[in-house]
Every structure is written in structure tokens, then in C-alpha cells.
N, C-alpha and C positions, 0 to 999 in steps of 0.2 A: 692111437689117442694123441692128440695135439698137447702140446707141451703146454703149460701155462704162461700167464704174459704176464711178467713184473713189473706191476707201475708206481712203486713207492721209491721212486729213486732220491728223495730226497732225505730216506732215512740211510739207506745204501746204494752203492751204483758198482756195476760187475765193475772189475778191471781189464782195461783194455792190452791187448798181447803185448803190445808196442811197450806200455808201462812196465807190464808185468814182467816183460826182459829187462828192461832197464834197472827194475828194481833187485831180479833176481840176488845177484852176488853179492846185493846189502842186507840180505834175508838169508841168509845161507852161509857165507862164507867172510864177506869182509863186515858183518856188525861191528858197530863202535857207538860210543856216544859221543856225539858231534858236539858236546859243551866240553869236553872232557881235553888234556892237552898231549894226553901220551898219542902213538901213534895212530891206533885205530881212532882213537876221536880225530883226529886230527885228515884220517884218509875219509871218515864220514863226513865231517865236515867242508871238507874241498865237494865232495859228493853232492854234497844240501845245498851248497852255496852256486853249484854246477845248475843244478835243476832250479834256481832259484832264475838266476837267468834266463835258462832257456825259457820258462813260464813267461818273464816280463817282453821278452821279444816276442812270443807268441801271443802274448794280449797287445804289444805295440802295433803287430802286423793284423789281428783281429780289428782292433780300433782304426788301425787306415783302410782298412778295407769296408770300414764299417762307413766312415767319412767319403769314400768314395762311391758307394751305394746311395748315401744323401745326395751328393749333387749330381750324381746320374738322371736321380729319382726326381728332384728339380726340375734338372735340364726336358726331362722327359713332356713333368705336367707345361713347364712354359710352351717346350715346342708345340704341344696339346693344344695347348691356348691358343697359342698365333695358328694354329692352323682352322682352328674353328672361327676365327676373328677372318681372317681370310676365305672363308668360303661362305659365310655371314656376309660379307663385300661383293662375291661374286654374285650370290642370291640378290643383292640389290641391282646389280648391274643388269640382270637377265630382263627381258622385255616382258 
């Protein structure tokens, strides 16, 4: 029997392994609360503020990557253009 397909990811979304390691040893072993100033808050919180980062350089490298697909995407329809503009010229040249 075929498994079922979950498509309400917007109420939950599985985790992905990569996360799920990452996360492990704050789920298990090193919990703390990251408002908190004794030690365990304070190793959460380097933790929170670790993935805090990596998230914004993963949206900064999303985002250029995003910006460089727009002017591909440009470049693309302009070359498009001139090249129908160009063979629009040669159809007139033809006898």
C-alpha cells in the first residue's frame, strides 16, 4: 500500500535530518533557557543566537541568488528580443 502524501505543511512540516542533528543535544542533553543567565541559559543562548545567524546568511545567499535569477531572466528576454528584431531585418532584406 502507498504511504499517504502530507500536504498541510503549513500547519506542520516534518524535520529535516540535518536540523534534527543539530537540534539533537538541545533536546536531550544540553536544554537551558536562553533568557535565563546561569550557565545552561547562557550555552542555549550562544546556541539560539548561533542559528540565528546562520538562518540570516542563508536568507542573504537565498536573496542573491534570487537577484541573480532576475537579471539572468532579463538578460535572457532582452537577448530574445534583439534576436527576433534581428531576424525581423533579415525577413525584410530577403528578395
Amino acid at each position: 500500500m502507498t504511504p499517504p502524501v502530507y500536504l498541510d505543511h503549513a500547519a506542520t512540516t516534518p524535520l529535516g535530518p540535518e536540523a534534527r542533528e543539530a537540534m539533537e543535544p538541545y533536546l536531550s542533553e544540553k536544554f537551558g533557557n536562553a533568557s535565563e543567565p546561569h550557565a545552561y541559559g547562557r550555552e542555549a543562548r550562544a546556541a539560539l543566537e548561533g542559528a540565528r545567524r546562520t538562518v540570516a546568511e542563508l536568507s542573504q545567499r537565498v536573496d542573491a541568488g534570487r537577484r541573480t535569477l532576475e537579471r539572468a531572466e532579463k538578460a535572457h528576454a532582452k537577448a530574445t528580443k534583439l534576436a527576433a528584431q534581428a531576424l525581423d531585418r533579415l525577413r525584410e532584406l530577403e528578395p
